[in-house]
N, C-alpha and C positions, 0 to 999 in steps of 0.2 A: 673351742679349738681354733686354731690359727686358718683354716682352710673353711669354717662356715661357710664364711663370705664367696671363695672362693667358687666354694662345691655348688653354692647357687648359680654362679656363674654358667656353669657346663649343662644346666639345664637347659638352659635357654636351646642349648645344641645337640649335645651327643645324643639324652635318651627320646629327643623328638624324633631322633631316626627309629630307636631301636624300637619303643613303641608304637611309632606309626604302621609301622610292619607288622603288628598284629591287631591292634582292636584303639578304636577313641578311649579316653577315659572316661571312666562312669564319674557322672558328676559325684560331689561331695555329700555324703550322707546328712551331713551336719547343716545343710543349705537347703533345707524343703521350700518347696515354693511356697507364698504367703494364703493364707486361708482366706475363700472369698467370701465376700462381704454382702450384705443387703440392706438396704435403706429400709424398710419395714421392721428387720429385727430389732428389739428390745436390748437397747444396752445392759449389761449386769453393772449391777452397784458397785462403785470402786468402794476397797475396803479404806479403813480410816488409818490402818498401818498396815505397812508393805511388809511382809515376811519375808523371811530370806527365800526365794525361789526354788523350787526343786532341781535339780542340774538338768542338763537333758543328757542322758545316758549318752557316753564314750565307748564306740565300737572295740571291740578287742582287738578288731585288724587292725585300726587306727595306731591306737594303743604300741601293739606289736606286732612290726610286718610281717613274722615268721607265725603268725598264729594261726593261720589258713593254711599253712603246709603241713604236709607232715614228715614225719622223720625219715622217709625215703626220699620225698620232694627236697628235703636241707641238704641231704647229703649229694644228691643230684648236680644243684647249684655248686659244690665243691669241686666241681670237675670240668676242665675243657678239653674238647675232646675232637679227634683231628677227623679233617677228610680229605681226600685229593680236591683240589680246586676244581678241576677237568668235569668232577661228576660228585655227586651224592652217594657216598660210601654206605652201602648198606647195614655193615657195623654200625656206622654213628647214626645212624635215621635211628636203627633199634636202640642205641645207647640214648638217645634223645624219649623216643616213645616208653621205653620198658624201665630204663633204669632212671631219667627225670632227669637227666641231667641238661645243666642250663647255659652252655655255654659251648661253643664250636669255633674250628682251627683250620682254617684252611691252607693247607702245604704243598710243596710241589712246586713248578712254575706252571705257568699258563700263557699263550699269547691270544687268545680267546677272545679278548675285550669285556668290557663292563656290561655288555646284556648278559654274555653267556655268565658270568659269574652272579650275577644278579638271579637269573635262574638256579643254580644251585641253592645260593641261600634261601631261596624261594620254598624250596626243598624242606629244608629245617624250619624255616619258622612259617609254613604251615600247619607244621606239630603240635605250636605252644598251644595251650588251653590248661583245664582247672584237671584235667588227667594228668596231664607229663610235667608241664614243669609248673603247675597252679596254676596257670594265666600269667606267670612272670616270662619278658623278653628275654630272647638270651644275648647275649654278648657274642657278637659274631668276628673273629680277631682274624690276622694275618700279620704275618713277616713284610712288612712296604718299609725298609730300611734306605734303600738306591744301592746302585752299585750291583754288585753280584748276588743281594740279599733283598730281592725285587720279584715276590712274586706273584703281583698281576702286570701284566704286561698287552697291550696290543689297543683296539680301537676304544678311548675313552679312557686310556691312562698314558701319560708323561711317562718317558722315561727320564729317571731320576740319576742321578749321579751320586757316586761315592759320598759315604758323610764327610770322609776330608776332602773334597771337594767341596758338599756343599760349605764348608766352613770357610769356602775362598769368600761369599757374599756376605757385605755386615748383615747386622740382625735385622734389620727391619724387613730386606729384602727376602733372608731365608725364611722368615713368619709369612712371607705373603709368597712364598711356591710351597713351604709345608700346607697355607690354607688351600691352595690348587688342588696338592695332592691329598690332602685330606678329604676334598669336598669331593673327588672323584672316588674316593673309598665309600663314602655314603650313599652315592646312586648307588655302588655296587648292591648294597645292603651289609656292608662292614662297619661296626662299630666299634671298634678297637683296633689298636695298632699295637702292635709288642716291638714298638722303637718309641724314641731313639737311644742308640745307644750311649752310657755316661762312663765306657770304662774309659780311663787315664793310660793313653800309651805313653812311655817314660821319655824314650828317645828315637827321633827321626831315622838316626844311624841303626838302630836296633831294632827296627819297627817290623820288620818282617822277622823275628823271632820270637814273637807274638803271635801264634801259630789261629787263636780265637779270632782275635778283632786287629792287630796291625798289619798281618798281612794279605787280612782282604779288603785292610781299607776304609776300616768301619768306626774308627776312631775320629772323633771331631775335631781333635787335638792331641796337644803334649804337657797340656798343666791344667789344673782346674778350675782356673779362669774362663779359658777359653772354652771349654767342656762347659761349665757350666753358661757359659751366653750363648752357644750355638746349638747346642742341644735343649736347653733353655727355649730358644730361638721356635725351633724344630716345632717343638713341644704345644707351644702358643699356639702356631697355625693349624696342629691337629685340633684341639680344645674348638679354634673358633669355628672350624667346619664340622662340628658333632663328633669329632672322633677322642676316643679316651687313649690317652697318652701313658706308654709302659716304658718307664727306665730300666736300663738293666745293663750290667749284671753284678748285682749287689754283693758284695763288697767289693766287689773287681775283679778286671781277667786281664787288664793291662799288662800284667807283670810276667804273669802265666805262661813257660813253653810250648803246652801241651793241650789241646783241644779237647774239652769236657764230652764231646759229641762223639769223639772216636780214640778215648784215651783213660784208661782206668787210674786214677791215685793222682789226679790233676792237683797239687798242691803249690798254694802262695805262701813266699818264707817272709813277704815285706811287710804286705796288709797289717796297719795296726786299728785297734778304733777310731785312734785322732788321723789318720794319714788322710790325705788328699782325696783319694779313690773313694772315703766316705764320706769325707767333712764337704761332698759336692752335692752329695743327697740333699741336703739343708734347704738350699738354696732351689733346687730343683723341684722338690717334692712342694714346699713351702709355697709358689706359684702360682699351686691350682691340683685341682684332682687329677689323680693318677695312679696308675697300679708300679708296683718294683716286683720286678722278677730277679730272686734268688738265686746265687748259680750255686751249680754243682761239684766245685772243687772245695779242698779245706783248707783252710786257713789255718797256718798253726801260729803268729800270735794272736788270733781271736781265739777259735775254738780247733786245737790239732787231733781232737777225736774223733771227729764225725764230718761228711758235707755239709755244706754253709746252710743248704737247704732244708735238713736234719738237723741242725744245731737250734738250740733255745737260746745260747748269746750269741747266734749272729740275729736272731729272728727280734727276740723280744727284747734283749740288755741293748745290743747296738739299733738296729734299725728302728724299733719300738722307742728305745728308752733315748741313746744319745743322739740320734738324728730327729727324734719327736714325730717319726712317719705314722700316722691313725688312718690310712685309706687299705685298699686290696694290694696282699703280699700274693706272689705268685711262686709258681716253682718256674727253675728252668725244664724242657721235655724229660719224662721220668719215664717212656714208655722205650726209649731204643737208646738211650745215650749213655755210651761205654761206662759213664764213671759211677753210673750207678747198678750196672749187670750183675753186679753181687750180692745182691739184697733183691728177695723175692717182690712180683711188683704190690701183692697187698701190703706189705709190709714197708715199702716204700711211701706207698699213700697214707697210713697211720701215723709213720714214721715223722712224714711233711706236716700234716695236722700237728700231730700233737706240740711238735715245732713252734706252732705257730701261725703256720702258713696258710694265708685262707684258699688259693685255690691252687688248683694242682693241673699240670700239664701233659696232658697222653697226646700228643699230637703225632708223632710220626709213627706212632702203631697200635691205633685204637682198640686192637683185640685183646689188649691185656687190660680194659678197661670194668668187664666184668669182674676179672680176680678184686680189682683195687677195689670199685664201688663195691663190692659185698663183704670185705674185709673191712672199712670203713665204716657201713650198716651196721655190722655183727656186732664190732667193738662199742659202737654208742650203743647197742641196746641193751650191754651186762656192761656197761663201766658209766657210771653218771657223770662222772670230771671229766671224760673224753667225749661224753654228750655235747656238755658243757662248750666247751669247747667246738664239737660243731656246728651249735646254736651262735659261737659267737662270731663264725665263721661265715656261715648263711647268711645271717644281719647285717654282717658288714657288706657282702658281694649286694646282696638286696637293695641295702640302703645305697648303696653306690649306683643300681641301676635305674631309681628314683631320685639318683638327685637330691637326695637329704643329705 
């Protein structure tokens, strides 16, 4: 695949953080230290033809990461799951311990500074072990966008500026205040970012009619040129201070009147598969490892039946197939956000799987987080193709937090 290279790349950074935060790695099974020797023992007779060697037996975990977990631990890792920044939501500590799940969100603002945040996540990932979520890290994410979409804030974080703002610096400069503010996400104990943002606002004049991303400022541009070398840009400085980089919101909110967060039937009449808003994914995803978060309006010339999130040709025909994306698809928040209140929240979470989608987002209201994981459970355990399905799901978020 085009991002091998790549995906070796972000080892060197992001998961030294996420794993340093819970345990060294055990050395390599396949690397025994060499048998000692003694000058008195008797050599054995070399034989006069060398046989083919016996192999030395290949661990199953080696083999297959997911083979150590079990089918509550997979479905666990499908789930990110929100807490106030301020404090350790007791919901998500249980959704971490009881339901396995691997991955946490921290929302809200904060001016607390980098210790106090650093204690919270202190919080969750003294959880991990071979009970909750196997021994696997989790992915510890936030909103660090700038502008009005900045939620650590106080001693040990920059305040960051609007993405059209930072779009005023060439690229080399905005890569090296993204590494700033990346490297400041990592003492927190942050390993993910769910920015930057890659939606396409159309026009300057119009741009506050963009109720999502033009009118708070969140756009890097106005063509996908520029989108793609600024956010581009963005994107690099996270990587090289260990933070994994989230573009979103696929296939775009550029166009969009209507806010996905506080708006039911959010529909794009522009969006085609060739349009700008996706032919930017290309280039971006293509870079280096990264997750794309799915939005929640529909699209009617992709798919006008269902959210983009919910759909199988936005998941797998376009973003799978014509943008060539193979790393973690996300959802946008499926726990409070209007466009999706009409659909029960387990049903929403099968819904996103079956989709495609490898991980799912409860973040602004983690109590609907048991309905989803147990309706996601139930269904892998009497449906094999939707197993299927979140074994390939787990694999991926897995192999992504090793750096494979």
């Amino acid at each position: 695949m085009r991002r091998a290279v790549a995906a070796a790349a972000l080892a060197l950074g992001l998961l030294l953080s996420a794993c340093a935060a819970v345990a060294p790695a055990t050395p390599d099974a396949g690397h025994a230290a060499p048998p000692s020797t003694s000058t008195t023992a008797t050599p054995a007779p070399r034989p006069l033809f060398t046989s083919t060697p016996t192999p030395t037996p290949i661990s199953t975990a080696a083999a297959d990461p997911l083979a150590d977990l079990t089918l509550a631990q997979r479905v666990g890792q499908l789930f990110m799951v929100g807490t106030p920044v301020e404090r350790a939501s007791r919901t998500t500590l249980r959704a971490v311990r009881d339901r396995h799940v691997g991955n946490v969100f921290l929302h809200g603002r904060s001016e607390d500074g980098a210790d106090a945040v650093a204690g919270v996540v202190r919080r969750f990932t003294d959880l991990v072990g071979p009970d909750t979520t196997g021994g696997l890290p989790l992915w510890v994410a936030t909103d660090q966008e700038g502008g009005q979409v900045q939620v650590l804030r106080g001693r040990g974080f920059s305040d960051m500026p609007f993405a059209i703002r930072q779009a005023d610096a060439d690229d080399r400069a905005l890569e090296k205040q993204a590494h700033r503010w990346g490297a400041q996400l990592r003492r927190a104990g942050v390993t993910m970012n769910l920015a930057p943002v890659a939606d396409i606002v159309t026009s300057r004049k119009t741009r506050f009619d963009n109720a999502p991303i033009g009118a708070y400022g969140r756009q890097y541009g106005y063509d996908e040129r520029t989108v793609d070398e600024k956010a581009g840009a963005f994107a690099r400085g996270m990587r090289a201070a260990g933070i994994l980089p989230t573009f979103k919101h696929f296939p775009g909110l550029g166009r969009v009147t209507d806010n996905t967060d506080t708006t039911r039937h959010v529909t794009d009449t522009v969006v085609r598969p060739g349009s700008p808003d996706v032919d930017v994914y290309h280039d971006l995803t293509g870079a280096g490892p990264s997750v794309v978060m799915v939005s929640s309006a529909v699209y009617e010339r992709i798919d006008p039946r269902r959210p983009a999130m919910f759909s199988k040709v936005v998941v797998e025909d376009v973003l799978r197939g014509d943008v060539g994306f193979d790393g973690v698809v996300m959802t946008d928040d499926v726990s409070a956000a209007r466009a999706v209140a009409g659909v029960a929240p387990g049903r929403r979470a099968v819904a996103a799987i079956s989709a495609g989608v490898d991980l799912v987002l409860v973040s602004a209201d983690p109590a609907v987080l048991p309905e989803m994981y147990d309706a996601v459970l139930k269904r892998a355990k009497t449906d094999p193709a939707f197993a299927e399905r979140v074994d390939e799901a787990a694999r991926r978020i897995v192999e992504a937090k090793s750096g494979d």
